[in-house]
N, C-alpha and C positions, 0 to 999 in steps of 0.2 A: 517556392512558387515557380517550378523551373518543372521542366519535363521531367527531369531526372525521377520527382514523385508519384509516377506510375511506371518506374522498372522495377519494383517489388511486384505488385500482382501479375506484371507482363513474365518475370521470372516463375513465379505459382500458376502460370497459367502453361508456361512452355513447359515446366516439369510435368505437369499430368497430362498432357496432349503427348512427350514424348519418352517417360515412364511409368506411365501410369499408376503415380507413385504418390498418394495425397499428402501423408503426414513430410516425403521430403522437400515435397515442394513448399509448402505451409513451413516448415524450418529455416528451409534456401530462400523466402521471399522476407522472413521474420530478420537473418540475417544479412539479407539485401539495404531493407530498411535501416537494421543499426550502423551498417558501416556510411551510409549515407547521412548519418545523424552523426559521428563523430565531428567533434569540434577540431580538430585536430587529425586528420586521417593520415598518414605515412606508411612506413614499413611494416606498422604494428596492427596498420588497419583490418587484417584479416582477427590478430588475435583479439581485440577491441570490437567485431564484430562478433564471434563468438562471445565473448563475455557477459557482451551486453543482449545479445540472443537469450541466455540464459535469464538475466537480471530481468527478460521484460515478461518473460514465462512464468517466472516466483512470481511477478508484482500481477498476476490476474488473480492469484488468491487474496492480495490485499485488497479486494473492492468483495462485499459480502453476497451482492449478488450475484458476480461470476460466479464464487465459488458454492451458489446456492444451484447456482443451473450444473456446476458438475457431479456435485453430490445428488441432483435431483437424476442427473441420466446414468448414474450409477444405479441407482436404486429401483430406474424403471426393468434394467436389468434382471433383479431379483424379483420384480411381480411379474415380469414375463414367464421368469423360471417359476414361480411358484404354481401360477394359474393354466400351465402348460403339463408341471408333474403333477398335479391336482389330479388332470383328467378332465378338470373345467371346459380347455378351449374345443376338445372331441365332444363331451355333451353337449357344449350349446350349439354345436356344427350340425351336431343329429337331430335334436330340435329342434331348430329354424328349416333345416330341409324336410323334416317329416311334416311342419304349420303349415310348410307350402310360401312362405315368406321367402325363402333362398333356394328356387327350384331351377334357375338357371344362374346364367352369364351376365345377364339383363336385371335381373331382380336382384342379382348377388351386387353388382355393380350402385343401383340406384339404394339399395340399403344401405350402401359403406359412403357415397355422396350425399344424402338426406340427412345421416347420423353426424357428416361433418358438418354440414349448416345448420342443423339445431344445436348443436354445441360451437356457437360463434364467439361466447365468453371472454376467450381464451384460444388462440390459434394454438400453441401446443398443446392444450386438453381436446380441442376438436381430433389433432390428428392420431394423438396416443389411441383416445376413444376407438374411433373408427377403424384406425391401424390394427389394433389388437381382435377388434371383432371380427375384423374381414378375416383375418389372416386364414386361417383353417377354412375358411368358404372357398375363397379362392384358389385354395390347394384340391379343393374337392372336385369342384371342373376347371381343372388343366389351366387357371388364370395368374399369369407371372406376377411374382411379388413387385416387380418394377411398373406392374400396370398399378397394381395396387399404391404402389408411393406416389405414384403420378397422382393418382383419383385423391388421398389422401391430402396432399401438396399443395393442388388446384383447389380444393375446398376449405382450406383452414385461413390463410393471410388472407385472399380476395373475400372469403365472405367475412371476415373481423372487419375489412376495409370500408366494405357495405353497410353493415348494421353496426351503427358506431354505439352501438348503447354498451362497451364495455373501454377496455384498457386504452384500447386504442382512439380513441373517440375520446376520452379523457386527458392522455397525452396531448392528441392534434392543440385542443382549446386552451392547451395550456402552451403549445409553441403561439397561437393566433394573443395568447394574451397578451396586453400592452399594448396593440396598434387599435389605430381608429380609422374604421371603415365605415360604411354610412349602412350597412346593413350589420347586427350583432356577429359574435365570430359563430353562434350554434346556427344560426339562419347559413352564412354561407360552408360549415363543415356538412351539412343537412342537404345543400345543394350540391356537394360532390356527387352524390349517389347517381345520378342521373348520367352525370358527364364523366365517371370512374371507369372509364371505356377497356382498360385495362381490363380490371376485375369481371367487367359483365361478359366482355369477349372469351374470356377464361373460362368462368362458368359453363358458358354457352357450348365451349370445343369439349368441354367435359361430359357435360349429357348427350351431345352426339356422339361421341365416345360409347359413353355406358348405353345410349338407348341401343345404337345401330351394333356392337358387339365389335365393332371395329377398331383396326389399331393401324397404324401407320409408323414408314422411318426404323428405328433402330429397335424399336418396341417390339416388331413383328419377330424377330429373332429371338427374344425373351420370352414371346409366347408360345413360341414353337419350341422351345427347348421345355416351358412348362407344360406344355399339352403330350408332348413324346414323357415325359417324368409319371404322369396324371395313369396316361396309358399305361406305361409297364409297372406301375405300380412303386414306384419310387415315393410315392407321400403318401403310403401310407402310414396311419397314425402312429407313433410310438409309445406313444401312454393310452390305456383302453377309456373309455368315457365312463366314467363316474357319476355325478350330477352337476347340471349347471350354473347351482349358484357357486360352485366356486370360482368363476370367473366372473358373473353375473354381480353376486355382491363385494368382491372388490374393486369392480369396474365402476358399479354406482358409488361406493363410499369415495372415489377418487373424484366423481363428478359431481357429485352432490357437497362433498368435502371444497373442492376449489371455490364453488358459490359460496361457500359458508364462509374460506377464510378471506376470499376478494371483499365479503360485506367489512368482516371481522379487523380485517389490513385496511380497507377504505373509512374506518371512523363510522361506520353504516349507508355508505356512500362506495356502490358496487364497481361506478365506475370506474374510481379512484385508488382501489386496489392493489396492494403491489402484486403483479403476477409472477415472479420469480417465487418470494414468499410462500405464494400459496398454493403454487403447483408443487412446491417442494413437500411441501407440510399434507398436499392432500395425500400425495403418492406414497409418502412413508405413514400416512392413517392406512391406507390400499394395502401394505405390506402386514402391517401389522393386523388388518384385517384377515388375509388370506392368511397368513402364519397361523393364527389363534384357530382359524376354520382346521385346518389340515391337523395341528397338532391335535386338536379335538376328535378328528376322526379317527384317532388310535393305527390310523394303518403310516403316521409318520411321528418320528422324535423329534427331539431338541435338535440333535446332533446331525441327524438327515437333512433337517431345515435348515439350519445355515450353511450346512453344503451345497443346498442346493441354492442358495441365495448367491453366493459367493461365485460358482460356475456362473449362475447367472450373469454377474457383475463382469465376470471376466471374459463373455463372449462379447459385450458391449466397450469393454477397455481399450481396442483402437478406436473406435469412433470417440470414444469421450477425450481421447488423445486426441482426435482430429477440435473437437469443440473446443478443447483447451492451447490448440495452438492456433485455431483461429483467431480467438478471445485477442489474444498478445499478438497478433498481427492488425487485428483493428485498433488498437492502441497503437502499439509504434506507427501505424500508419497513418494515426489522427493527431499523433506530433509532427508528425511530417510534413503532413499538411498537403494529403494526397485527394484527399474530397473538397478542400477550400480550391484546389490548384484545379480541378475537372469544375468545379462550379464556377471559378472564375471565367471558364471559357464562355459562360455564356453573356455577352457582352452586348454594350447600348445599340451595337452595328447591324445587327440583324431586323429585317424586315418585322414590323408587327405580326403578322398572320405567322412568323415560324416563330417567335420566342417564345407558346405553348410547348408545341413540338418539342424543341430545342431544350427545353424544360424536362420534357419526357426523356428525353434520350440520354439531359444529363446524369437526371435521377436513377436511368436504370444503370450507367457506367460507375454512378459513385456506387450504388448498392452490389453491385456486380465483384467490383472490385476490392471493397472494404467487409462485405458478406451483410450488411446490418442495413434494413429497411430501415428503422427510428433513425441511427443514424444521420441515414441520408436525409431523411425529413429534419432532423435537427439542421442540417448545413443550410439546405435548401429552399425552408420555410420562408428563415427569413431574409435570404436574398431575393424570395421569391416577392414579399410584399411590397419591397420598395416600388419593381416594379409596374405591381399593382397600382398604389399609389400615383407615379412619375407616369405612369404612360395611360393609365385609366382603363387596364384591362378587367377584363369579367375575375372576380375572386376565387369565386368555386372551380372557374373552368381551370385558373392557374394551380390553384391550390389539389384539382383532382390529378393532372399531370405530373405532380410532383409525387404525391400518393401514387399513382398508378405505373410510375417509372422505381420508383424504392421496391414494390414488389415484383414489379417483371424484373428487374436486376436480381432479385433476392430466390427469385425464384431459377433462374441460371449458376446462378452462382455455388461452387461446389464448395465454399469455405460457409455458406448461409448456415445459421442454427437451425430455421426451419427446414431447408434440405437437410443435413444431420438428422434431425428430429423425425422424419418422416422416415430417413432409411434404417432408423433405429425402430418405430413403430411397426414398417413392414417387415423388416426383416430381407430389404432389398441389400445389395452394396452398394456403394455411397455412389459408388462410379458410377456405376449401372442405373443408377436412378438419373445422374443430373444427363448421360449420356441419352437417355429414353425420353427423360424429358422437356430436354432442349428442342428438340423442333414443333415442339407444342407450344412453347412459352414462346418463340421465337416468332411463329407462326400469328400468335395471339399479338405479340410486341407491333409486328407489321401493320399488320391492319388497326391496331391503334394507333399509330403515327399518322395512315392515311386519315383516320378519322377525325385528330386533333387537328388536321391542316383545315379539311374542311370546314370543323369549329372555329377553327380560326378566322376563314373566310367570310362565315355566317355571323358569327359574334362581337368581331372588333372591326 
């Protein structure tokens, strides 16, 4: 409970600012943490911090859902490769620009944004979705795959946040359960929506984005290096276009599949779901879909296909490095007691009208820092009720603050799954993305704070 438990991320955060170096920062913060958790620190502190660097790295395989999300971003790996040598992602590219459905910047754009809000399910099935379809559109007019992570990024967590009829919406009511409010916990999770000023802001900088064709900040460089690529012909296809469904039906069996196993993992009960589970389990139905297509088509083997699966795997194997040292830095960092220590700060002293705010701002430095939205909502929740309770603030207004600072944090943040996930769906790097779309989130984060103060104003 000392300061000392935010010089691990302040160290992951000085490495990539000044080597832009993700996996050694994520290493040097992982052993930041252990030598700070020594019982005993001395002469040996350095080799006791290595050791235990390692021991905390092994122990993300002993928890089955970590090790379900690394074998799942392996694996998306190999249906990228698959539906890429197919020929799939060129057909369906020619297809939707000859419908007239993707005949610009505008339309390319509001097709890969709409595709992430009907698939709200699931934030990482919204972005893989959208991710994989955009990808060849946006190659096609000159549109950077960092615009793309962005678009992708901003539509998966904020709209899961909004329409709570899935994973996340079944978590929140399970952190609100056990307290007694004078209104049920679904009335006030039901009342976030309104006052998730975060999430709606987000949205909102997104379709001005996609409508007006505009980019802004660090992004404009990303564009201009994709629009000079577009022009000399740099993306052009590598695989000739084939037929559609081969991306088309391993795309559905992936999305149609995660419905089936969120009911199948829920008891029949969607909300309740495990989504680790069943993204894993849809993506390897995906693979083995697309496998069974191509090897049917006689123009590939056995022995081409898991080559080609395997490259796959292996153009994704630093990022799944970066996922897998994230994983063991939100652990050591959750003994540490680096989100109890940042949520402490928000204390009885502060004026009513700022402990919404104050609330926002913690949530978005615990998510920022630790990389995990739930998380932060696990710390947060219930420091947040008391409160509630002790001071007689609005529920939903505090409860939305706290949601809507876990993902502005999570959405900054270059250790986040969903950032990983996103720059794995585009095909952005990882850097390049949280760099592009920092002053967007940041931008969004702003104007949220002014607008919780005036909630504040108006409501307590």
């Amino acid at each position: 409970m000392t300061w000392l438990t935010i010089l691990p991320p302040l160290v992951a955060i000085t490495i990539v600012l000044w080597r832009k170096e993700v996996i050694l920062a994520l290493f040097l913060a992982i052993f930041t943490s252990e030598v700070l958790l020594l019982t005993t620190p001395g002469l040996t502190a350095p080799l006791g911090g290595f050791l235990g660097s390692l021991d905390r790295v092994i122990q993300v395989f002993t928890d089955a859902g970590n090790s379900r999300i690394l074998v799942f971003s392996l694996m998306i790996g190999a249906l990228l490769a698959f539906i890429r040598v197919s020929g799939g992602v060129t057909a369906m590219v020619e297809m939707l620009v000859s419908s007239g459905l993707a005949r610009g910047k505008r339309s390319v754009g509001l097709l890969t944004s709409l595709t992430g809000i009907v698939i709200f399910i699931e934030s990482n099935l919204s972005v893989l979705t959208s991710g994989i379809l955009a990808r060849g559109m946006f190659d096609r007019y000159g549109m950077s795959r960092a615009r793309l992570a962005y678009i992708i990024d901003s539509t998966s967590a904020p709209i899961s946040i909004l329409i709570l009829l899935n994973a996340w919406g079944a978590y929140i009511l399970a952190l609100l359960s056990g307290y007694q409010f004078e209104q049920s916990a679904a009335e006030i999770v039901w009342g976030t929506v309104p006052l998730n000023f975060y999430a709606l802001v987000t949205m909102a900088i997104v379709f001005y984005t996609v409508i007006t064709t505009r980019v802004h900040g660090p992004l404009k460089a990303s564009e201009a290096r994709a629009e000079a690529a577009a022009t000399s012909g740099d993306h052009k296809h590598e695989y000739p276009p084939t037929k559609a469904r081969y991306m088309v039906l391993p795309l559905l069996t992936m999305i149609l599949g995660m419905i089936a196993f969120m009911y199948w993992t829920g008891g029949g009960d969607l909300a309740k779901g495990n989504g680790s589970k069943s993204v894993l389990y849809a993506t390897a139905l995906a693979c083995l879909v697309a496998y069974v297509m191509m090897l049917l088509s006689r123009t590939f083997n056995h022995i081409q296909l898991v080559d080609t699966a395997f490259k796959g795997m292996a153009e994704l194997l630093p990022l799944v490095t970066i996922v897998l040292l994230s994983l063991a830095l939100g652990a050591s960092l959750k003994q540490l007691g680096t989100g109890v220590f940042i949520a402490s700060l928000v204390g009885d002293y502060l004026p009513l009208v700022l402990v919404v705010p104050v609330l926002f701002l913690a949530g978005a430095l615990m998510s920022f820092t630790t990389g995990t939205s739930w998380g932060t909502f696990a710390i947060l929740i219930p420091l947040g009720v008391p409160l509630i309770q002790t001071l007689g603030l609005p529920p939903s207004l505090v409860l939305s603050a706290i949601l809507g600072g876990g993902v502005f944090g999570d959405h900054c943040s270059p250790i986040s799954d969903s950032t990983v996930v996103s720059s794995i769906a585009s095909g952005c790097d990882l850097l390049e993305h949280v760099r592009t779309q920092l002053p967007y989130a940041l931008t969004a984060g702003a104007i949220t704070l002014v607008l919780y103060v005036i909630a504040g104003f108006v409501m307590i």
